[in-house]
C-alpha positions in Angstrom: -65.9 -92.1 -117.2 -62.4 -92.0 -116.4 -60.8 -94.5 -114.0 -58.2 -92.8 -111.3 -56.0 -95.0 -109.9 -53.0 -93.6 -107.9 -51.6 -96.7 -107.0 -50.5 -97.7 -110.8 -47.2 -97.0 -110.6 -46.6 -98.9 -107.4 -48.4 -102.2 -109.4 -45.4 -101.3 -112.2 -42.9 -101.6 -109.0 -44.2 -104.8 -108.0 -43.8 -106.4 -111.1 -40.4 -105.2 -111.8 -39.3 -106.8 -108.3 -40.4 -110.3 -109.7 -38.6 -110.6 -112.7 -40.1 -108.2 -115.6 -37.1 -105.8 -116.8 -36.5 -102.3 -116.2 -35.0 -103.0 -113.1 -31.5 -102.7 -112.8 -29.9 -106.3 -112.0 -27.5 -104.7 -109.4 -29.5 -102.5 -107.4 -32.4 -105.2 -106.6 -29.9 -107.9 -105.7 -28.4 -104.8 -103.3 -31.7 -103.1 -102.2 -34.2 -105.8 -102.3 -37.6 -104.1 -101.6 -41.7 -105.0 -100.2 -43.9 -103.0 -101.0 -47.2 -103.0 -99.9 -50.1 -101.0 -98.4 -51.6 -101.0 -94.9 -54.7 -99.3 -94.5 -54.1 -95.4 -95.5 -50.6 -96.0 -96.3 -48.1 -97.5 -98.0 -44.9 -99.6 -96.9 -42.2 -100.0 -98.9 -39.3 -102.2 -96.9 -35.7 -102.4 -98.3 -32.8 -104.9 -97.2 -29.9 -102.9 -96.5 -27.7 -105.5 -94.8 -24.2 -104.3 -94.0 -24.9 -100.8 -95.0 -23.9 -98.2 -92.3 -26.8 -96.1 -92.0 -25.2 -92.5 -92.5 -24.8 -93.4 -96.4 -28.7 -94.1 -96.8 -30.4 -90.9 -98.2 -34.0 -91.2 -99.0 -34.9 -88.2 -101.2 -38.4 -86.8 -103.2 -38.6 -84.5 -106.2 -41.3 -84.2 -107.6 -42.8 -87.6 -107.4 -39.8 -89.5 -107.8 -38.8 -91.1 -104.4 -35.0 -92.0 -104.3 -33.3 -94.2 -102.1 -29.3 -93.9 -102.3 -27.5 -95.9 -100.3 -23.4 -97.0 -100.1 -21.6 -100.8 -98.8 -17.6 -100.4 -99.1 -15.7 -102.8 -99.5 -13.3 -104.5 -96.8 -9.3 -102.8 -97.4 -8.3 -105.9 -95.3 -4.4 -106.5 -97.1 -4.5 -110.3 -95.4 -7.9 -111.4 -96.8 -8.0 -114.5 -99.3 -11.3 -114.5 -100.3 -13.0 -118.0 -100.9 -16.5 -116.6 -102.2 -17.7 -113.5 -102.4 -21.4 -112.6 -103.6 -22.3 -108.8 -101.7 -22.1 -106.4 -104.1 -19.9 -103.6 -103.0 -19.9 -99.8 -103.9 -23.1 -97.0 -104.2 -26.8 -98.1 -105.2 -29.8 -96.3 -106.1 -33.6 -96.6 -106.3 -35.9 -94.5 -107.7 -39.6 -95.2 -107.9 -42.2 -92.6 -109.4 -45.2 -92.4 -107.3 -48.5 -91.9 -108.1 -51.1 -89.4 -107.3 -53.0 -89.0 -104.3 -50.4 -89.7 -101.8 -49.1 -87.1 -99.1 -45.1 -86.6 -100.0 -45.1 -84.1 -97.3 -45.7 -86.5 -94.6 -43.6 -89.8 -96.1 -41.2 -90.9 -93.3 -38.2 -93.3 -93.3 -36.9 -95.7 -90.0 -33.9 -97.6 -90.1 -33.4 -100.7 -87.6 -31.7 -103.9 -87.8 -30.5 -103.5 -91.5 -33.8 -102.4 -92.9 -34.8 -98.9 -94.2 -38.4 -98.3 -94.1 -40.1 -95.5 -95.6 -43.9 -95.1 -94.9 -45.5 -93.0 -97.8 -49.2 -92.2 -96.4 -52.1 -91.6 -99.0 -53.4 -87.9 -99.4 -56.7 -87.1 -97.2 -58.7 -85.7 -100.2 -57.7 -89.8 -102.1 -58.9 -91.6 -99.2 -62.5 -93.8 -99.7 -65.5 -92.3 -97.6 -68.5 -92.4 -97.0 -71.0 -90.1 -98.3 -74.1 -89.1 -95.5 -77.7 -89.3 -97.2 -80.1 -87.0 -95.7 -83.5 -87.5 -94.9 -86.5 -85.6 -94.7 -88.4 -83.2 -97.1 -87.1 -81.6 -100.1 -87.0 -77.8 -100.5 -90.1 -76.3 -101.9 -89.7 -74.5 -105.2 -91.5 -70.9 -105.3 -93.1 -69.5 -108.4 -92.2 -66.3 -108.1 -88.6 -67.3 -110.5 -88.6 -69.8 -113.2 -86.1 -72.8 -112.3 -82.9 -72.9 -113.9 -79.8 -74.8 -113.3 -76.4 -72.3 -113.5 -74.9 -73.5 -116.6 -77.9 -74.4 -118.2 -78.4 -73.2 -121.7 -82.0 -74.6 -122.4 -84.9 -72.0 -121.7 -86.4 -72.0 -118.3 -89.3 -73.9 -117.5 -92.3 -72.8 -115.7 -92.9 -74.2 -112.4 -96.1 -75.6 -111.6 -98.1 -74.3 -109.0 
């Protein structure tokens, strides 16, 4: 039996955001991200403080979701600077996403600072219920042995 789970990638994320490399130092400390899912979607929530919102781009091809996003730096000629820990210039996150998710339907909100992009899970990958139903079986006839399309053993009488 094979186990399908869509969501492995997005586990892979998660651990990468708490320490594990393969992240790029810069781009988390500038785009720190949550991710997480809410019934039949996921969340993902990224700290874009300072960042004008017209130099965000969220982008999919294929299933790689791309955030791109640019803080300049302040020109002021009369600024002595006594500490300064923003990172300046243009980041980028990608993320590959699994498989039964919709990336037709993902959608992205801006407010206060904070870009986030809801990524809902395809219809045909979402849990449900299967209906049992009741009552009598179908009688066989006799008039045609029974056979199962795609079976390759000999046909067995029915029983009268």
């Amino acid at each position: 039996m094979l186990t399908f789970d869509p969501f492995r990638e997005f586990d892979r994320l998660a651990g990468q955001m708490l320490g594990t490399p393969g992240v790029s130092g810069a781009a988390a400390v500038a785009m720190p991200m949550d991710l997480y899912r809410s019934g039949d979607h996921f969340v993902l929530h990224c700290d874009l403080a300072g960042i004008d919102p017209g130099s965000v781009s969220v982008d999919v091809d294929g299933r790689v979701l791309t955030i791109k996003a640019e803080r300049t730096a302040r020109t002021d000629a009369d600024v002595q600077w006594v500490r300064r820990e923003r990172l300046t210039g243009a980041f980028e996150r990608r993320i590959t996403l699994g498989d039964g998710l919709d990336l037709a339907k993902i959608d992205a909100t801006w407010q206060d600072g904070v870009l986030t992009v809801t990524i809902p899970v395809a219809e045909a990958a979402r849990p449900r219920r299967i209906e049992i139903a009741t009552g009598r079986a179908p009688a066989l006839t006799t008039s045609e042995p029974a056979t199962i399309e795609g079976d390759t053993t000999e046909s067995a009488s029915v029983v009268k």
